[in-house]
KEMARTOR-225101 format. One record per residue (C-alpha): x, y, z. Coordinates in steps of 0.02 Angstrom, whole numbers, padded with zeros to 5 digits, always signed. Layout:
N
XYZ
...
This chain:
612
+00000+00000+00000
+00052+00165-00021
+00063+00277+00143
+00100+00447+00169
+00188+00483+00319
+00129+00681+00388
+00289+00732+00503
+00338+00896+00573
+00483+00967+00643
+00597+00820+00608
+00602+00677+00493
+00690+00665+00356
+00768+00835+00382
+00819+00861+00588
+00897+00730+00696
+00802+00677+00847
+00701+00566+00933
+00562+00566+00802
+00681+00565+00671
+00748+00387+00726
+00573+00319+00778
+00529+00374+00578
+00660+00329+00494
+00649+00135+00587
+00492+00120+00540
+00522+00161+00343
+00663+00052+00351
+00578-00103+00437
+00390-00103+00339
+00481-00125+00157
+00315-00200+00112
+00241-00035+00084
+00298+00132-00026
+00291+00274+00094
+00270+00448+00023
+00335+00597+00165
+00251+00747+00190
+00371+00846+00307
+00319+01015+00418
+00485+01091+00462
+00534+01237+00588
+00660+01267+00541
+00744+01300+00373
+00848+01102+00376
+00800+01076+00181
+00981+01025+00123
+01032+00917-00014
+01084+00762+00074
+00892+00749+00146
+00863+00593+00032
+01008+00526+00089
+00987+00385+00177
+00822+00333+00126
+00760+00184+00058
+00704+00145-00112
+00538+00125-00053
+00524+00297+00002
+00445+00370-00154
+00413+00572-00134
+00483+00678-00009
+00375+00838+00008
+00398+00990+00122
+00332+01151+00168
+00394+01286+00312
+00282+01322+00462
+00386+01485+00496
+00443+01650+00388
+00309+01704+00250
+00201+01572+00148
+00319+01496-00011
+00270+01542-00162
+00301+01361-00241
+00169+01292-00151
+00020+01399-00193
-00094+01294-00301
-00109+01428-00439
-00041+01561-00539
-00140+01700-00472
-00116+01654-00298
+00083+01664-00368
+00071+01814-00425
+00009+01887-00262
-00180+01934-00331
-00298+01987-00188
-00446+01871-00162
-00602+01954-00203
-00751+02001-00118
-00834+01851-00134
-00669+01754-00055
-00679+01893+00079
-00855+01859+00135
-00832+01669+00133
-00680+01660+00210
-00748+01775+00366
-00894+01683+00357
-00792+01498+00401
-00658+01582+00507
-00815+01674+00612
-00856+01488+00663
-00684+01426+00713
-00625+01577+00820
-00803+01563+00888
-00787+01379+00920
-00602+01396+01039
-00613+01583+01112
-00791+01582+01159
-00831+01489+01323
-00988+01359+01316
-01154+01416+01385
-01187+01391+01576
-01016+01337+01604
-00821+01421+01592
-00700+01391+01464
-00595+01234+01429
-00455+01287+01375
-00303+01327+01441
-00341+01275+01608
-00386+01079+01582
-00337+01003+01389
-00507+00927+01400
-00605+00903+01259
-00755+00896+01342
-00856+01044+01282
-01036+01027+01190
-01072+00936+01047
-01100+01118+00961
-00935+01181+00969
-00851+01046+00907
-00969+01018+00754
-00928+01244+00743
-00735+01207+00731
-00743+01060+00615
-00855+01159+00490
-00744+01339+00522
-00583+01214+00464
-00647+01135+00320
-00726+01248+00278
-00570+01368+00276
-00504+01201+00189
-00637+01218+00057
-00582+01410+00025
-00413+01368+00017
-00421+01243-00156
-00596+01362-00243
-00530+01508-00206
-00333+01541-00133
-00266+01672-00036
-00281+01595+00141
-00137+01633+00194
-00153+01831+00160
-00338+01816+00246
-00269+01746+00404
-00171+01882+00429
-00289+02015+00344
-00374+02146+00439
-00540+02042+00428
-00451+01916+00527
-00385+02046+00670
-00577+02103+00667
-00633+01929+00694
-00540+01889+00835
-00566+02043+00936
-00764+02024+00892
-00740+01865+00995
-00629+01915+01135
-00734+02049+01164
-00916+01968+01173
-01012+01916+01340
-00952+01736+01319
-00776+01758+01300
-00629+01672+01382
-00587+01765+01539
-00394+01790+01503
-00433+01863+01331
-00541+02007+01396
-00394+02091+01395
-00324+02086+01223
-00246+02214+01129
-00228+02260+00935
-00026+02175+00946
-00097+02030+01052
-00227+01997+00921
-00090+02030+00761
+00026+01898+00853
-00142+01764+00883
-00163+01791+00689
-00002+01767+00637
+00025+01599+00750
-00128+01551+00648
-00100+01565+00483
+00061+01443+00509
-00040+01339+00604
-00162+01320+00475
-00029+01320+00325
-00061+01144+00284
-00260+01197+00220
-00170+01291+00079
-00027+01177+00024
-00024+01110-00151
-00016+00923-00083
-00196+00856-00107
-00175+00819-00276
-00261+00902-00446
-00259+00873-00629
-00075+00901-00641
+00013+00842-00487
-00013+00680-00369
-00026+00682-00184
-00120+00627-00029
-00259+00609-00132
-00186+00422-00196
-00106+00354-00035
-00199+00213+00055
-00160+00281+00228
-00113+00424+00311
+00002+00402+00472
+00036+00583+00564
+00175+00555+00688
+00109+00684+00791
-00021+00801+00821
-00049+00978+00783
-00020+01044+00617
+00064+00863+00566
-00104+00803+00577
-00202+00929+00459
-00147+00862+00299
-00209+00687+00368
-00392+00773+00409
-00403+00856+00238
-00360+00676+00152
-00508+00610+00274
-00618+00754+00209
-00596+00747+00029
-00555+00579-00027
-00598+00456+00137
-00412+00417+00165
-00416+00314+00329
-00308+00433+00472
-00171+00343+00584
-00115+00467+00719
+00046+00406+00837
+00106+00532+00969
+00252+00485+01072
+00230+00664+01180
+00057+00726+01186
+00071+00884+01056
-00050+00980+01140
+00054+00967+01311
+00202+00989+01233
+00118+01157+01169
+00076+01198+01346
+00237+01202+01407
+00299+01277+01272
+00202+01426+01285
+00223+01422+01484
+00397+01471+01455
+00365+01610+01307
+00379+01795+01334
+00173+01780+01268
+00065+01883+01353
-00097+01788+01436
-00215+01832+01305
-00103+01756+01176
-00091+01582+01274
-00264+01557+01326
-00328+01597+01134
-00150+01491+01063
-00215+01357+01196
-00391+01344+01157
-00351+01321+00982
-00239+01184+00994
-00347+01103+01117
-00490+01105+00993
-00372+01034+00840
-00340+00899+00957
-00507+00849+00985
-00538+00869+00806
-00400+00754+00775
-00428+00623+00881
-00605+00599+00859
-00572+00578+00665
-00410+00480+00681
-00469+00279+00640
-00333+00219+00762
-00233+00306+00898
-00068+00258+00964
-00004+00338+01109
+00151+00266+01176
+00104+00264+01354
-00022+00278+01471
+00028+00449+01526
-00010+00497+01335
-00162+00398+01318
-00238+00496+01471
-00217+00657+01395
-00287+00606+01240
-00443+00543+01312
-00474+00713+01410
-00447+00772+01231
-00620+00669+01185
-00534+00530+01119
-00643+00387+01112
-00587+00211+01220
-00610+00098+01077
-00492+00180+00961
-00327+00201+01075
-00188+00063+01062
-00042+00092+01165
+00127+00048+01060
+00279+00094+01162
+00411+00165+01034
+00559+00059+00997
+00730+00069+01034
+00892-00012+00980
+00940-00157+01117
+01057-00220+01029
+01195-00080+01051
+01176-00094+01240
+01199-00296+01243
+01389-00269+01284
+01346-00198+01425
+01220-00323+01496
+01353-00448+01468
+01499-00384+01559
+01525-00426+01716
+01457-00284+01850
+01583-00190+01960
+01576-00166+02156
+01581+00024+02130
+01478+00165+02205
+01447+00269+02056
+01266+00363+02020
+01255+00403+01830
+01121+00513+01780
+01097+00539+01585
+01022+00668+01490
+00968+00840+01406
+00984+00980+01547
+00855+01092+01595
+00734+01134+01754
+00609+00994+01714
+00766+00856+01759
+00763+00944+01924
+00951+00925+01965
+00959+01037+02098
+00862+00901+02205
+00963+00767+02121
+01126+00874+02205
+01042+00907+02374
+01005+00688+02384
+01182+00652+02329
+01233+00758+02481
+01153+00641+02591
+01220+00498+02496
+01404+00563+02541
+01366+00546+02728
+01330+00355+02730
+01447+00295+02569
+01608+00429+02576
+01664+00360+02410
+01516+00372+02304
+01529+00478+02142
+01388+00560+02039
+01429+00576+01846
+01314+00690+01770
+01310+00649+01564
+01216+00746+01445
+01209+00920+01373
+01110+01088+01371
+00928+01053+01330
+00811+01165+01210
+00737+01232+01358
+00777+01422+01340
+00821+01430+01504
+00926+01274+01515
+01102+01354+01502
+01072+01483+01650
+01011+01325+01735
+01168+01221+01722
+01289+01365+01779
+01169+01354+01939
+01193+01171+01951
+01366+01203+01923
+01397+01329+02047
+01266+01230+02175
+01409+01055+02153
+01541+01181+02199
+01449+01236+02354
+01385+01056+02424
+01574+00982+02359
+01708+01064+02369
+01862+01041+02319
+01976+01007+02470
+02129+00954+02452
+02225+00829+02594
+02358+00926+02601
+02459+01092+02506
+02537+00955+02380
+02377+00885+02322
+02250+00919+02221
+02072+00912+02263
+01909+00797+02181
+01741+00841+02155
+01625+00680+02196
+01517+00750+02041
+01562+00783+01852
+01477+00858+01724
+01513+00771+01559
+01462+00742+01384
+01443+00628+01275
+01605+00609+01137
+01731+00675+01286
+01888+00582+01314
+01805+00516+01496
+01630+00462+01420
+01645+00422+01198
+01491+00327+01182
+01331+00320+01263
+01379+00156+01316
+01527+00195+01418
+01424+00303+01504
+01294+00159+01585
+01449+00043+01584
+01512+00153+01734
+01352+00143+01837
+01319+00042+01985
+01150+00136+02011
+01061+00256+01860
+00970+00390+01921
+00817+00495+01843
+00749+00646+01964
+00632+00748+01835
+00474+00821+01887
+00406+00842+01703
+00440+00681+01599
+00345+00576+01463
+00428+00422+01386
+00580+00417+01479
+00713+00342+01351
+00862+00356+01448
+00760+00248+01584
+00737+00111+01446
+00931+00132+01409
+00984+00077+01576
+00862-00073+01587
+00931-00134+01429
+01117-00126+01486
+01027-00234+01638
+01066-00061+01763
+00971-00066+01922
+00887+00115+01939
+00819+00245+02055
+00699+00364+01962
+00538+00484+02037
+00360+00465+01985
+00341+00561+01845
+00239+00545+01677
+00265+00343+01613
+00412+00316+01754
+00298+00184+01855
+00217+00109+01679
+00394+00068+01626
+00488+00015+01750
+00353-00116+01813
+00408-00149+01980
+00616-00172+01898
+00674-00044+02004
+00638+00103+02117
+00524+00244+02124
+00510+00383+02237
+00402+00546+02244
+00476+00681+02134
+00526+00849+02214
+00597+00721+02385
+00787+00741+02392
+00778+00648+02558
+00675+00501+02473
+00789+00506+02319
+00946+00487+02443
+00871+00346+02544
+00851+00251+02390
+01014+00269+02321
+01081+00224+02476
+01013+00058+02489
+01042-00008+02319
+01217+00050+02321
+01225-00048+02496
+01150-00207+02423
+01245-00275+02258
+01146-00424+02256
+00981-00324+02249
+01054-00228+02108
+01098-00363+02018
+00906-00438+02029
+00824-00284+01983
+00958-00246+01846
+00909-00432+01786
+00749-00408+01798
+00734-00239+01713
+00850-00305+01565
+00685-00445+01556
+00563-00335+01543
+00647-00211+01410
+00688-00329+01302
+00508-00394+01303
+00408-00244+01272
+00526-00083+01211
+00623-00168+01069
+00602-00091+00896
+00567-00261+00828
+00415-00265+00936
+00359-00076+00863
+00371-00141+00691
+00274-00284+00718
+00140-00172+00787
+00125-00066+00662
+00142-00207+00510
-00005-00263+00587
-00091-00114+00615
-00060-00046+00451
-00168-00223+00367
-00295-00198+00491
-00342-00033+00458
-00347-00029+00257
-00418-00204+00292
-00569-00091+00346
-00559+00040+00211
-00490-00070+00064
-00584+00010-00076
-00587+00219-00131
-00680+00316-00201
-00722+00339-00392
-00587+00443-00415
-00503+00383-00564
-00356+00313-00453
-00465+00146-00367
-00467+00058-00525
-00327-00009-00667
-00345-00005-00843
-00482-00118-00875
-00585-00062-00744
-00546-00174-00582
-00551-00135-00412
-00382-00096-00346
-00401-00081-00150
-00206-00046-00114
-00103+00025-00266
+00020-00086-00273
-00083-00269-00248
-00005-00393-00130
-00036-00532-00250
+00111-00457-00363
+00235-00491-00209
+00301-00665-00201
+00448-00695-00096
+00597-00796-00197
+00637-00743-00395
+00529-00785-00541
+00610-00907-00658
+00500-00918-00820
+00570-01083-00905
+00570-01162-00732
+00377-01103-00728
+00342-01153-00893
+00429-01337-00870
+00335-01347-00719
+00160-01307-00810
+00193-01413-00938
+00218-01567-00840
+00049-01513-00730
-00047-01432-00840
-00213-01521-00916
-00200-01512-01112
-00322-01385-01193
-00285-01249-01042
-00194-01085-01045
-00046-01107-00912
-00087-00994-00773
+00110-00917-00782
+00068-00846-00959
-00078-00748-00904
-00009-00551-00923
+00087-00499-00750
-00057-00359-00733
-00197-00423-00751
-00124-00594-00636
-00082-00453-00496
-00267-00374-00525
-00334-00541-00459
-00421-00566-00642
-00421-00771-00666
-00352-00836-00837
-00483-00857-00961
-00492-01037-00941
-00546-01050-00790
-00388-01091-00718
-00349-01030-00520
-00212-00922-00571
-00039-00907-00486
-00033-01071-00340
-00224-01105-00398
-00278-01279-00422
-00247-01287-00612
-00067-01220-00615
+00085-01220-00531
+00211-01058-00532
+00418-01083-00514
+00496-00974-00377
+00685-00989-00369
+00724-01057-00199
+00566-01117-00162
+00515-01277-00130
């Protein structure tokens, strides 16, 4: 089948977590052709993008969510040329945008708003039907008319949304909006809605979403629009995976922002209806934890179409590890990107208690400056905070003084490979207060570590009783802990054991292959044939349900005399051989005329090298 994979932000153009998840997955489902549709951030279109890819990968399309709207992508020549929509454009396209703004800045009747305050979904029926006909019908706009991106940030639009934030039913925080507050909501909006007025749907001319099987966003948010539009105009079956909730993700985002308040609460209220919008059209949802799964179902996400598929990671790197031999020393190793939400500073404060009962114990802290914005001022702090807890004194004038905790990186002389770094760990350590899918976690039970971490996001849903939890924000807990695993090798060695187990069984990439394989037969098992759109059906007019048929995929090599020989000694005289029916109309599913059962029917027999 052909799918087209809806990314932003990262794959095939920005390393990353989602980058790896994405590219694994196009290289382990070879079965399919996979056509990218790629959102970026930033500008990381280079050259070498197709690098890398597999064959299989057909089309690689992007478009920018930041700077001004490209001019390659608008679907016409007028829109090209920078023509202003006309009145009629004008009237519609306040008309549709009226309803959306309505449907996220205006609280519900008899009740307060939803949005920023809760990510729940769970406003009336009305408003939800209001945003889903504002979008499309912005959508609609967008391929009869053009110019959506100059409305969104027209003066119509500005008028719009201060029509709303100034009416009786408005969210409380937006009361207070002014004309640059309203300028900044539009512009945010017209990138957020970019993908309505992309030239990726498909049209006399060009192909696009409009002849893929499936559509698999890899997040939420704007990833997910192009999926929606395929839903709306050509009943393209919508597969939506998010490994961190885009919606919170946006909320902490904007937390940390220089925004004013009436620019979050209207930001947040719009990406809280998406989501809903999302979700309840997605056919399948795949969050990869429980912690993601709840927020989607505050979102409105129905029960019955969430499947939890944790992502996968490479075990195989870490196996050395597992293997050696563990030490007897008293090392904590804590690994990661640095910024407030690790909550180091308590990590510090427990290690100073650790000191006190084991005077040789060491704390290596691995990893580098996180995209938090305020992640470098926070590692001077924890810099400054080792010095104060530790310092350096020396035995005597002669010698010089150790600090029981390092700050390292990954590719330094002391640490070169990840690997190194959980090689040197009796005990790994994870103190974060904010967390989702904690990878580095997953690391350490695959190099069979045994851990300390604090309850936060999927912490307790991974670890499964492998190792130890505590309450976050609890330097005392944290320390007591530490303490007795570093006290108790044997215990570390059955947890480490254990954790390894458990790892391997349900976080190996295999395992997130396998889901989807499956996942992606079930659902265009449900949805096999399209619409009359001069795409469903080959030359002689039969159905095609997937465009490239699975019948035409044999495993082995065909070898024609061998099929022929083998034909002739099975084949009844007076009938066609099934192996000289034409390759197209044998991969159609169209029987020979003769009745015979075609390739491995009952009248024939087909030659695959190898095969026996």
């Amino acid at each position: 089948m052909r799918v087209g994979l809806l990314t932003e932000g990262g794959y095939p153009y920005a390393t990353g977590e989602s980058h790896t998840w994405c590219d694994r997955l196009v290289h382990g489902l070879t079965g399919h052709d996979f056509e990218v549709y790629a959102l970026t951030t930033r500008d990381r279109r280079g050259a070498g993008a197709r690098r890398g890819l597999p064959e299989h990968v057909r089309t690689v399309r992007s478009a920018p969510l930041w700077g001004e709207f490209p001019a390659e992508h608008h679907r016409s020549a007028e829109e090209r040329r920078g023509r202003t929509p006309g009145r009629r454009a004008r009237r519609r396209f306040t008309e549709h945008f009226g309803a959306l703004v309505t449907a996220f800045a205006v609280a519900p009747p008899g009740g307060g708003p939803t949005a920023p305050d809760t990510p729940s979904g769970a406003s009336p029926a009305g408003k939800a039907d209001r945003f889903a006909s504002g979008l499309y019908g912005l959508a609609a706009c967008a391929r009869e008319d053009g110019g959506l991106p100059a409305l969104l940030r027209s003066e119509d639009a500005v008028r719009t949304l201060e029509t709303a934030c100034h009416g009786p039913r408005a969210l409380p925080a937006s009361h207070g909006a002014r004309v640059g507050d309203l300028l900044t909501v539009a512009e945010e909006l017209e990138r957020a809605l970019r993908p309505l007025s992309l030239d990726w749907y498909g049209d006399r001319d060009t192909a696009g979403l409009d002849g893929v099987d499936l559509c698999h966003a890899t997040s939420g948010g704007a990833a997910a629009l192009p999926g929606l539009l395929a839903k709306r105009f050509f009943g393209t079956p919508l597969l939506v995976t998010e490994y961190g909730v885009r919606l919170r993700e946006h909320y902490l985002a904007r937390a940390a922002a220089p925004l004013r308040a009436p620019v979050r609460a209207l930001l947040a209220a719009f990406q809280g209806a998406l989501a809903a919008e999302t979700y309840a059209q997605a056919a399948l949802i795949t969050p990869g934890n429980t912690h993601a799964r709840r927020w989607q179902e505050r979102c409105g996400a129905d029960r019955a179409r969430l499947r939890t598929v944790y992502p996968g990671m490479d075990a195989g790197r870490f196996a050395a590890v597992a293997d050696a031999p563990p030490d007897d020393s008293t090392t904590l190793v804590w690994v990661g990107a640095i910024e407030p939400a690790k909550d180091l500073v308590a990590l510090l404060h427990a290690f100073a208690e650790v000191r006190k009962a084991e005077p040789e114990a060491t704390l290596r802290i691995i990893g580098g400056v996180g995209r938090d914005p305020r992640a470098p001022g926070y590692l001077a702090h924890c810099r400054a905070l080792a010095a104060q807890l530790f310092p350096d004194e020396a035995a005597d004038d002669r010698t010089v003084g150790e600090n029981p905790v390092s700050f390292e990186e990954i590719g330094s002389p002391d640490v070169p490979t990840l690997e190194d770094a959980y090689a040197s760990a009796a005990v790994v350590v994870l103190s974060s207060i904010v967390e989702g899918f904690p990878r580095s976690l997953v690391e350490a039970m695959f190099c069979g570590r045994a851990t300390v971490s604090t309850d936060a996001g999927a912490v307790c849903e991974v670890i499964g009783g492998t190792g130890l939890v505590v309450p976050s924000r609890n330097p005392r807990a944290l320390a007591e802990a530490c303490r007795a695993l570093l006290a108790d090798p044997d215990r570390r060695a059955r947890l480490g054991a254990a954790a390894r187990a458990r790892a391997l069984e349900l976080f190996t990439a295999e395992q997130n292959i396998a889901a989807f394989r499956g996942i992606y037969l079930e659902l265009i098992s449900h949805a096999p044939l399209r619409p009359a759109d001069g795409r469903a059906r080959d030359a002689q007019g039969v159905p095609q349900p997937f465009a490239r048929p699975p019948e035409a995929h044999v495993p082995g090599r065909w070898t024609v005399a061998g099929a022929a020989a083998a034909a002739g000694a099975r084949q009844p005289a007076g009938r066609t051989p099934s192996w000289a029916v034409p390759e197209g109309v044998r991969a159609a599913g169209v029987p020979p005329a003769d009745g015979a059962g075609g390739a491995g029917g009952a009248g024939g027999a087909v030659g695959v090298e190898g095969m026996r």
